[in-house]
C-alpha positions as CSV (number, residue, x, y, z in Angstrom):
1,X,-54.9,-250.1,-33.2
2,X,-57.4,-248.7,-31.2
3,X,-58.0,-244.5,-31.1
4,X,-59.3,-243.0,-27.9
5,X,-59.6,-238.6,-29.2
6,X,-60.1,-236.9,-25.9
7,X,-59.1,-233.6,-26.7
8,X,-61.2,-230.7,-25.3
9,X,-62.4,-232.9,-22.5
10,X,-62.3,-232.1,-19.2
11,X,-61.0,-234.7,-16.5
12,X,-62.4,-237.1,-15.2
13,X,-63.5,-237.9,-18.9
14,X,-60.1,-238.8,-20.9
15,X,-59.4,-241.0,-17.9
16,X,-63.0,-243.0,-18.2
17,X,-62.8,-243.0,-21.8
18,X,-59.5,-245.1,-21.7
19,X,-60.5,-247.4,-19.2
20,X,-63.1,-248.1,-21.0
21,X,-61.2,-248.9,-24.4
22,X,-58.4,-251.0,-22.2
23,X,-60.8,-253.2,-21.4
24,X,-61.7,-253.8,-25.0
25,X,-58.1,-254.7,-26.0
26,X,-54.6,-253.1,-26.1
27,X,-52.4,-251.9,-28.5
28,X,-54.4,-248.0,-28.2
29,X,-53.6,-244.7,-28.6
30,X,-55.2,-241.7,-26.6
31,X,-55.1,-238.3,-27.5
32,X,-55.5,-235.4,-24.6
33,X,-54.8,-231.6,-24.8
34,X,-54.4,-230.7,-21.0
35,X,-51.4,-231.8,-18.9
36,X,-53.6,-233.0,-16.0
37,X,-55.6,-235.5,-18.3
38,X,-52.1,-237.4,-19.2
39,X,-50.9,-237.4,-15.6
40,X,-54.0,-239.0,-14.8
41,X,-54.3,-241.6,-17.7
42,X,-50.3,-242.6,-16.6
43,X,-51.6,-242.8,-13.7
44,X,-54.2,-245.2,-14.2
45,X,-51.8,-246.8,-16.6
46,X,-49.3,-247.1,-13.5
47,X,-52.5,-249.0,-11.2
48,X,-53.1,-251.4,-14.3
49,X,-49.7,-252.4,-15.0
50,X,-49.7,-251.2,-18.8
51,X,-47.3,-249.6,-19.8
52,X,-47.9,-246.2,-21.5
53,X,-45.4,-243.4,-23.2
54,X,-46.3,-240.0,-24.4
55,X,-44.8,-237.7,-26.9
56,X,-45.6,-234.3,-26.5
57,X,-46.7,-232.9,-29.8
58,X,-47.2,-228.8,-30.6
59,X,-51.0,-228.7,-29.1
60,X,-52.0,-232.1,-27.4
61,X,-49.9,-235.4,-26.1
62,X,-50.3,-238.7,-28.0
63,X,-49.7,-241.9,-25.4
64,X,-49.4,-245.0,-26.4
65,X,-50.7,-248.0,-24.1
66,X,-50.0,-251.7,-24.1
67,X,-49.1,-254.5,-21.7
């Protein structure tokens, strides 16, 4: 499974990072540490018709993407 680490990033990076590694294959995992980077990888999650779930962990969110 594929690991995209984007904690510590500022947007519009997380979001560009996981576009890129969607187009390389799914299952994939991102990892983001600001509420606003997860709203907008759903969101471009939403557009793509993946689907994608998040846990919220104690200092970052883990989302999990496939099709």
């Amino acid at each position: 499974m594929k690991t995209v680490d984007a904690r510590g990033l500022s947007c519009p990076e997380p979001v560009l990072m996981t576009r890129k590694a969607v187009s390389q294959g799914l299952p994939m995992e991102v990892y983001v540490d600001h509420e606003v980077a997860l709203e907008n990888i759903l969101r471009f999650c939403y557009k793509e018709n993946l689907k994608a779930e998040f846990q919220k962990k104690e200092e970052y969110y883990l989302i999990h993407i496939e099709k």
